[in-house]
C-alpha positions in Angstrom: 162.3 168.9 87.8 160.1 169.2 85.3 160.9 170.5 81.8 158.8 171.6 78.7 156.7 169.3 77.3 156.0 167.1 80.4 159.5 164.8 80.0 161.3 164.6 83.3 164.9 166.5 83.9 168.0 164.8 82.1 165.8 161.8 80.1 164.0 160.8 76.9 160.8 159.1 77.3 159.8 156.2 74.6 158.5 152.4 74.4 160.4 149.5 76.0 160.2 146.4 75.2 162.3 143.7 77.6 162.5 140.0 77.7 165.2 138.2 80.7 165.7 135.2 80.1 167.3 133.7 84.1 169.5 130.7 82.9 170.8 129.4 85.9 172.1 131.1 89.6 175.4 129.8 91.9 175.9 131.0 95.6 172.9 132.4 96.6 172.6 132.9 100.1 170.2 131.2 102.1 168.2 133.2 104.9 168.7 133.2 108.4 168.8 129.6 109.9 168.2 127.9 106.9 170.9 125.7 105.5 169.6 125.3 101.6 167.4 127.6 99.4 164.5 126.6 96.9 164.9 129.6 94.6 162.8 131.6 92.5 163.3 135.2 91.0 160.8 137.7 91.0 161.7 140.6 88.5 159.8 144.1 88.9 160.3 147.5 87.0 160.0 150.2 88.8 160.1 153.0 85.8 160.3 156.7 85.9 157.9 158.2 83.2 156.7 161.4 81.3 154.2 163.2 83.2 151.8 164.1 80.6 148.6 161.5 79.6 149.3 159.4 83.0 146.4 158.3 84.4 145.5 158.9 88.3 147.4 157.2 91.0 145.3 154.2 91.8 143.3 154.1 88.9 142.5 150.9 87.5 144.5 151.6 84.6 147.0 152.5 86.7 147.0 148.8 88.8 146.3 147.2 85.5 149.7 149.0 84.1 152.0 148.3 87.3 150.7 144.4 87.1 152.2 144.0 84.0 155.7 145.7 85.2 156.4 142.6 87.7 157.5 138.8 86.5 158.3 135.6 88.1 160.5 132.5 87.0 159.0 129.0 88.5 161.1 127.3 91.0 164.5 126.1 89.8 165.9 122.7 89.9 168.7 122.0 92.3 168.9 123.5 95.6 171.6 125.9 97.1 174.9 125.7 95.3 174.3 126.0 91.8 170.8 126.2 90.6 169.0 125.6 86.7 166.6 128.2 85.8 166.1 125.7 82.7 165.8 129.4 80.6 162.6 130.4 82.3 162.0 133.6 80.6 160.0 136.8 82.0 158.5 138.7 79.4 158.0 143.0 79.5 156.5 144.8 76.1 155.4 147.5 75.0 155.8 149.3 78.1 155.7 153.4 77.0 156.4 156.2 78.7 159.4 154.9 79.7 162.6 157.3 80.7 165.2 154.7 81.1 167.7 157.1 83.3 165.1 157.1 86.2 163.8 153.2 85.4 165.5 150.5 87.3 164.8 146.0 87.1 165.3 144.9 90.6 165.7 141.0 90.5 164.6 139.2 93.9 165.9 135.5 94.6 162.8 133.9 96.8 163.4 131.1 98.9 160.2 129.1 97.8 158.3 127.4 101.2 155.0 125.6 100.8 152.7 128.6 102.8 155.5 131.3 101.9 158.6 132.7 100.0 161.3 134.5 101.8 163.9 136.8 100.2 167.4 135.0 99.7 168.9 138.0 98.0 168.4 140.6 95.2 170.1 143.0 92.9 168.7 146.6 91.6 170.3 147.8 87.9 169.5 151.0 86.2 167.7 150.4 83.3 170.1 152.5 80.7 172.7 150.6 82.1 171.5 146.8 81.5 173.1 145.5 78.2 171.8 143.0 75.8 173.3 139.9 75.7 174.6 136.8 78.2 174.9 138.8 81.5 176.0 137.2 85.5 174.3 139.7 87.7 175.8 140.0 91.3 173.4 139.9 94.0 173.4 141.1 97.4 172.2 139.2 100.1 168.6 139.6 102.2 170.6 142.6 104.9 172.0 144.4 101.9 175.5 142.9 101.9 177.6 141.9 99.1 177.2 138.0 98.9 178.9 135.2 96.6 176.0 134.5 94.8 174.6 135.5 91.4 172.3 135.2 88.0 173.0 133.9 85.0 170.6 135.5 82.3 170.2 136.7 79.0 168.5 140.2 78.4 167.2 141.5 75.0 166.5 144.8 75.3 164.7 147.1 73.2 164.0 150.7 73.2 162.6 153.0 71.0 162.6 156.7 71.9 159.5 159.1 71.4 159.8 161.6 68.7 157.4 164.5 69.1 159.1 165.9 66.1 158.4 162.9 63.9 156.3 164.9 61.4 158.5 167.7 60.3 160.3 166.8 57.2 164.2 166.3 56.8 164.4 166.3 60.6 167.9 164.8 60.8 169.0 161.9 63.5 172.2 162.0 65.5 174.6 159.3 65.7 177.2 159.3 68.1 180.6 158.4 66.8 183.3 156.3 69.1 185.0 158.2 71.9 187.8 160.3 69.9 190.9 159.4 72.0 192.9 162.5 73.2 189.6 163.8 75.0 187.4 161.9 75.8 184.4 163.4 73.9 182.2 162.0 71.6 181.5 163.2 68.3 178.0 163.9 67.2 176.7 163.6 63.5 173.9 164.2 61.9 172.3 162.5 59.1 169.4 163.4 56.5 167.2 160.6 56.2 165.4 162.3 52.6 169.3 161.5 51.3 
């Protein structure tokens, strides 16, 4: 649903900039009737953004943007079992528009042939929901199933959230103070920046 000022329902659109760094992967299943697994990862965004100023589906602007929301490691060294990524790092910036609530990274482990790559397995988290930091991300295997296998990488994220009201001076900013205890809410305060 669509609210004033062309944001989507329940986000806050703004500028993200994302770097993965894959470090290494263990377990990661191989696909039907094949015994080992030459992996690499494919990383895409799929982002949900503010409606207002986007170009027409299937401009060229529009293909130009989307290229630059998918990533891909090299092939790893080691086969199968445990696998080094050697830090391969997959680079998104200054991607805007974003609304990280409806955004998601979907990481794809490719079996790499000569002529073709097949998918080995995959994981899908929600974008306001990937930390910063050393992370092992769980993957699921090529029929959707839980497998053994998963990613060892390190995300720095960064977003910075639009302000349309940026101009208006002594606008305050809210902090969110820890979870109080007994009930579970969280305590807002606001701060003059002109103090």
């Amino acid at each position: 649903e669509e609210e004033e000022g062309g944001r989507l329902d329940g986000g806050r659109a703004g500028v993200l900039g994302l770097v993965i760094t894959v470090l290494a992967a263990q377990g990661v299943p191989a696909p039907e009737g094949k015994k080992d697994v030459r992996p690499s990862v494919k990383c895409e965004l799929h982002v949900g953004r503010e409606l207002e100023g986007r170009e027409e589906e299937g401009s060229k602007e529009e293909k130009k943007e989307e290229k630059k929301l998918k990533q891909k490691t090299g092939v790893a060294k080691g086969k199968g079992g445990e696998v080094d990524f050697r830090g391969d790092v997959m680079k998104f910036e200054g991607v805007t528009g974003i609304v990280p609530e409806l955004s998601f990274v979907r990481f794809k482990v490719m079996d790499q042939e000569v002529l073709r790559s097949e998918l080995a397995a995959w994981a899908c988290i929600r974008l306001d929901r990937l930390r910063s930091g050393h992370r092992f991300i769980h993957l699921y295997d090529a029929r959707g199933l839980p497998s053994e296998g998963f990613l060892f990488v390190k995300i720095d994220k960064a977003f910075t959230a639009a302000d349309d009201d940026a101009s208006v001076p002594n606008k305050g900013t809210v902090k969110a103070d820890p979870v109080t205890p007994n009930k579970g809410a969280v305590a807002a305060t606001t701060t003059n920046p002109s103090t």
